[in-house]
C-alpha positions as CSV (number, residue, x, y, z in Angstrom):
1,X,0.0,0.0,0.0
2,X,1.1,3.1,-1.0
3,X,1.5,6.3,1.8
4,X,-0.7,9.2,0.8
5,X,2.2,11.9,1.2
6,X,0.6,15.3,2.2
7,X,3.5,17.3,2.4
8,X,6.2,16.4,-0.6
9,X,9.5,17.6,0.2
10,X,11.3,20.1,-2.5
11,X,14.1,21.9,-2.2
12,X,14.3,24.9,-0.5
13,X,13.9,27.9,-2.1
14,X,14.8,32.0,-1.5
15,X,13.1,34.4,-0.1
16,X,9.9,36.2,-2.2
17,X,11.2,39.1,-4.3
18,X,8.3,41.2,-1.9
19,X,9.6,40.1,1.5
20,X,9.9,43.8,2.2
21,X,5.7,44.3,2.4
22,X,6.0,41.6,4.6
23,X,8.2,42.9,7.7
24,X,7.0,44.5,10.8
25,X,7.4,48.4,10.6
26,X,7.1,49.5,14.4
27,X,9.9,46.9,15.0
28,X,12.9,49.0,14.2
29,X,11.4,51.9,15.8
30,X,11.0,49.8,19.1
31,X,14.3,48.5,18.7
32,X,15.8,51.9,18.9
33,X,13.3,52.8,21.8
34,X,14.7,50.2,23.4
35,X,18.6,50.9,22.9
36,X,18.1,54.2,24.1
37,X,16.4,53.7,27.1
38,X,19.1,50.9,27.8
39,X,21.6,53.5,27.4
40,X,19.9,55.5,30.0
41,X,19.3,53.1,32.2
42,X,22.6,51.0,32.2
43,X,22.9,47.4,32.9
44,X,20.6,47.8,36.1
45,X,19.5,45.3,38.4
46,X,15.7,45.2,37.0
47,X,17.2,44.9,33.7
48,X,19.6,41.8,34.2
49,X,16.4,40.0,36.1
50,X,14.4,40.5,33.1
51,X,16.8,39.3,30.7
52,X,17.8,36.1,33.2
53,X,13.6,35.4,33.1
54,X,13.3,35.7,29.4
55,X,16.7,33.4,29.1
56,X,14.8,30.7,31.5
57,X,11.5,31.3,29.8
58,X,13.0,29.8,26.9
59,X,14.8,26.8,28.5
60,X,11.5,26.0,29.9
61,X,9.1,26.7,27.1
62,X,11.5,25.2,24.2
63,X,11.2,21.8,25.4
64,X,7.4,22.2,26.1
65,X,6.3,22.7,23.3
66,X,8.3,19.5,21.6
67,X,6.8,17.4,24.3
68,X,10.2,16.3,26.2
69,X,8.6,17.2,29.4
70,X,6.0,18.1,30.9
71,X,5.8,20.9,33.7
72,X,2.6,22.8,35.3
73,X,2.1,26.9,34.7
74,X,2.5,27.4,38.5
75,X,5.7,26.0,38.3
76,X,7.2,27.0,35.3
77,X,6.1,30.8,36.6
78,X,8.0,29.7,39.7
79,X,11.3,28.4,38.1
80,X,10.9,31.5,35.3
81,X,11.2,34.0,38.4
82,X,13.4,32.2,41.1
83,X,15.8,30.1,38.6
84,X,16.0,26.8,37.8
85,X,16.3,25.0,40.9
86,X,15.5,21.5,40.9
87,X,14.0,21.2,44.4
88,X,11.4,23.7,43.1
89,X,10.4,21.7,39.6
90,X,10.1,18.9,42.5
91,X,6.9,20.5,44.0
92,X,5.5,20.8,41.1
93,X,2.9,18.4,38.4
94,X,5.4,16.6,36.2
95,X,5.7,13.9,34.2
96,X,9.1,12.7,34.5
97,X,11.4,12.6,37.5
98,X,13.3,15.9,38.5
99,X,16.6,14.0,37.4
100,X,15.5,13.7,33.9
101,X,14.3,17.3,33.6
102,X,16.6,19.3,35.0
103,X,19.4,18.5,32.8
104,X,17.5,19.2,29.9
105,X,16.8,22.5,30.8
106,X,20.1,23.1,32.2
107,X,21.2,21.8,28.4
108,X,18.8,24.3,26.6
109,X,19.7,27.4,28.9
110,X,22.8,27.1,28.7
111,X,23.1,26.9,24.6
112,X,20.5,29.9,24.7
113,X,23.7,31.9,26.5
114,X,26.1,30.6,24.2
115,X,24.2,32.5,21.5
116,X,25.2,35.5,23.2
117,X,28.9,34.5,23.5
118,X,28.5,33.3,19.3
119,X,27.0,36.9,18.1
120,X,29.9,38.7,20.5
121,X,32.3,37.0,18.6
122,X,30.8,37.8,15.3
123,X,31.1,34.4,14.0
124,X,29.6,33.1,11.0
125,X,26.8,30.6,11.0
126,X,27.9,27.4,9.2
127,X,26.9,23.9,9.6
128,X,30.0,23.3,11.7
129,X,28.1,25.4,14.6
130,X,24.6,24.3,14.0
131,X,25.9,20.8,14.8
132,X,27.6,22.2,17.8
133,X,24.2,23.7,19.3
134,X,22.2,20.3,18.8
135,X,24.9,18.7,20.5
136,X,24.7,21.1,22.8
137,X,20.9,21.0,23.0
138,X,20.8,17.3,22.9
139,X,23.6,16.2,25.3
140,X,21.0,14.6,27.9
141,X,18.8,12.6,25.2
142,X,20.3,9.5,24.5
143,X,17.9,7.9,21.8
144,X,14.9,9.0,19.6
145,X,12.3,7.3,17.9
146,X,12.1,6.1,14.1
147,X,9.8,4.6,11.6
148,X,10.4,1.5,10.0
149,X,9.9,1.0,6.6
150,X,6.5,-0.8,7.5
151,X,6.0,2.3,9.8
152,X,7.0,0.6,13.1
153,X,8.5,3.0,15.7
154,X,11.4,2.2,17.0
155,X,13.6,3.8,19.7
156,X,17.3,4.7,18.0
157,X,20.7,6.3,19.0
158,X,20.2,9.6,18.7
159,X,23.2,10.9,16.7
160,X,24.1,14.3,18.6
161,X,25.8,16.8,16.1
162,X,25.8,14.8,12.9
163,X,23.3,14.8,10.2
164,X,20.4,12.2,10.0
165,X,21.0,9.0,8.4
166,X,17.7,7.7,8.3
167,X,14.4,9.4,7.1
168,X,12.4,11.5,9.7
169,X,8.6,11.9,8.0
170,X,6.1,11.9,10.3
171,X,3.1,10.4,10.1
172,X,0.0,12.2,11.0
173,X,-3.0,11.0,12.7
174,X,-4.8,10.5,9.5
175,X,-2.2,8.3,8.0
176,X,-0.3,10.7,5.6
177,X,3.2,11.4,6.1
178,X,4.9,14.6,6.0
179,X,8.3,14.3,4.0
180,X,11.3,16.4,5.2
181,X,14.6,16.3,2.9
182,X,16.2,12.9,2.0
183,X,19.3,12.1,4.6
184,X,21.5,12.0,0.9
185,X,20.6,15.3,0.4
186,X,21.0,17.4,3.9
187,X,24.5,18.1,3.7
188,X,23.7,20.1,0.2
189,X,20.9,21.8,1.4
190,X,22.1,22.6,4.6
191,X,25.0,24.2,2.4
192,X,22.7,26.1,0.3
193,X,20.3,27.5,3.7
194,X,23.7,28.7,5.1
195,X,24.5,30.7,1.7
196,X,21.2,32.1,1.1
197,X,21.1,33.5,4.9
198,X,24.4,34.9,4.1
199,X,23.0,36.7,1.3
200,X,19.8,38.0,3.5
201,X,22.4,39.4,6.0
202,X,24.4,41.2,3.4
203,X,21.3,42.9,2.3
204,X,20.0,44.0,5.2
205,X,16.5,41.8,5.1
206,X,14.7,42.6,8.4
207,X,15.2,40.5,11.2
208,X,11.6,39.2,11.7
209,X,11.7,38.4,8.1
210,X,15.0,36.7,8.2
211,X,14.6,34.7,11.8
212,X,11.0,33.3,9.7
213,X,12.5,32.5,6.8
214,X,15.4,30.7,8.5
215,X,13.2,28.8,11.1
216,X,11.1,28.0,8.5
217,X,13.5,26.5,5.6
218,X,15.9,24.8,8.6
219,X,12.6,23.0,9.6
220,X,11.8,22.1,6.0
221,X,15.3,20.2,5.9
222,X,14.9,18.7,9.2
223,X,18.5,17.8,9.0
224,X,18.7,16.2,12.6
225,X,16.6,13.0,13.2
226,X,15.4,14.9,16.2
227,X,15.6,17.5,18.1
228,X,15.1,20.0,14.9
229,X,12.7,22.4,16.3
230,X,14.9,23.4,19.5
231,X,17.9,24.2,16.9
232,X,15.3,26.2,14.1
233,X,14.5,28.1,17.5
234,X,18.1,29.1,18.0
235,X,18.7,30.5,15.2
236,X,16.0,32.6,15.0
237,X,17.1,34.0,18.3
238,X,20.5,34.3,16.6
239,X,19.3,36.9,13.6
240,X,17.0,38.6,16.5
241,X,20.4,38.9,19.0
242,X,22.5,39.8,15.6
243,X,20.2,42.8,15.4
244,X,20.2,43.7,18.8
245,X,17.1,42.5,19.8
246,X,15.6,39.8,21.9
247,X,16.0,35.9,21.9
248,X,13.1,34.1,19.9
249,X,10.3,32.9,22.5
250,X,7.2,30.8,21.5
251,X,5.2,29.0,24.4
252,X,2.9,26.3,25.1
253,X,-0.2,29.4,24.3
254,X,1.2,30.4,21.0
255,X,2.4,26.5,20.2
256,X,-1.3,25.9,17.9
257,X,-0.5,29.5,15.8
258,X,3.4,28.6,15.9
259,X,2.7,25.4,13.8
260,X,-0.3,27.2,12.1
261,X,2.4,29.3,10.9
262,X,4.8,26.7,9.6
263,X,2.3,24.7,7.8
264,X,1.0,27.8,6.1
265,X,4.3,28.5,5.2
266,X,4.8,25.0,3.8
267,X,2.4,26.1,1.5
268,X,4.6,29.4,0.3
269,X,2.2,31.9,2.3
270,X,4.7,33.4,4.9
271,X,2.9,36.4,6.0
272,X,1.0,34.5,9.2
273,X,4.6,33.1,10.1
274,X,6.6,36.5,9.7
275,X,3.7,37.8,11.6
276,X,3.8,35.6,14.8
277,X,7.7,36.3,14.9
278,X,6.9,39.9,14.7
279,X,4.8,39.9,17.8
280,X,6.5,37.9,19.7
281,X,9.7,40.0,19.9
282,X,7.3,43.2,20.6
283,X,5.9,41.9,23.1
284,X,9.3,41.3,24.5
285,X,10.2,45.0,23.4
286,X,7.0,46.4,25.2
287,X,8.3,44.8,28.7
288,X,11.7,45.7,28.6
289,X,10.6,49.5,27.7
290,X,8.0,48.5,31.0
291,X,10.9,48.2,32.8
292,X,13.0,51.1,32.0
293,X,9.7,53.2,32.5
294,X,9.1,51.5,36.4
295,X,12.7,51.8,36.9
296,X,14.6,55.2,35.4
297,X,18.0,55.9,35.9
């Protein structure tokens, strides 16, 4: 029997010649609201809480919304404000022990601060460092599960920091599968992601713009046999931190628009995608300038 495919893999292609109409305007304008109040303000103690809470937010929320753990609001508010502290995940509704979680997060924090340390440095992506961050990402997962070619899941080594070897399609809940690119293929199209973001940098493309299109065609390789989303996620954050603004955030709430987005993209419409990206970094933008407002110099 034959799968019915309902997403067919192609190669990826460029941005659309009117990817202009579809940034953010009030982004830019935000942005430099923001530097100059930072200016004013200095590195103040307000200002280094809320960057340490966004940096946990997205430790938390990254692995949420792929389903590696699960952790209650109350608690997640509670390790978001006081740090990630393992007796605390411990009073809370989980599903796995505190000794599984924790690590992860400490894994996915951590790489969200060597983003920081890889923009400071003004490196250049290349696929060299992309399979340093899922290694990075992935140290504390061991094994991930595959289909057999009679669609069988299996548990597998995961292979941290090396391309997939075996085919990752999905299969959805109505028996259709979702192809991503071929493992023969990755290393070329991985090449090809890298040089057309090079080429979006050069010309200035705006960030939201840039961090969607990047997510987006990353996700379309799928170049990892897991652990694809967390890596697409980082570098987005690393075209928003590149600009000077804030690391990429999507939570559990925004997860059902998030893939929305993607799948709508899948289908070359990229406005609802570039959109989502948009206002999630001003909503960061509108709490940082919050802050500077409670708390002048």
């Amino acid at each position: 029997m034959t799968d019915t495919i309902a997403h067919r893999w192609q190669p990826i292609t460029d941005l659309p010649d009117d990817w202009q109409a579809m940034a953010d305007p009030t982004l830019p304008v935000l942005a430099e609201e923001w530097r100059k109040g930072r200016e004013a303000v200095g590195e103040s103690e307000e200002i280094r809480r809320f960057n340490a809470e966004l940096l946990r937010e997205v430790a938390i929320e990254t692995g949420l919304i792929e389903g590696l753990y699960s952790i209650d609001r109350g608690t997640t508010e509670t390790l978001i404000r006081m740090g990630l502290i393992k007796e605390e995940l411990a009073q809370g509704i989980i599903d796995r022990s505190p000794d599984e979680i924790m690590p992860i997060l400490e894994d996915q924090h951590s790489a969200t601060e060597g983003l920081f340390d890889f923009v400071k440095q003004k490196r250049d992506l290349d696929a060299s460092y992309i399979k340093e961050l899922h290694a990075h990402l992935t140290r504390h997962q061991p094994s991930t599960v595959a289909l057999t070619s009679a669609g069988q899941r299996v548990e597998i080594p995961l292979l941290r920091g090396e391309w997939k070897q075996q085919s990752n399609n999905p299969r959805r809940e109505d028996g259709s599968v979702h192809e991503y690119c071929p493992p023969e293929h990755v290393a070329a199209e991985m090449d090809r992601l890298i040089e057309m973001h090079t080429a979006h940098e050069a010309a200035g493309v705006a960030p939201d713009v840039s961090a969607a299109w990047l997510h987006h065609r990353f996700t379309q390789i799928h170049p990892f046999q897991d652990g694809n989303g967390r890596v697409a996620r980082s570098l987005a954050s690393l075209v928003f931190l590149r600009a000077g603004w804030f690391v990429f955030s999507v939570t559990r709430d925004e997860r059902a628009r998030y893939l929305d987005g993607l799948e709508n993209a899948d289908a070359g419409v990229f406005e609802p995608l570039i959109a989502l990206f948009a206002a999630l970094q001003r909503r960061w933008f509108e709490r940082a300038l919050e802050q500077i407002v409670r708390h002048p110099a």
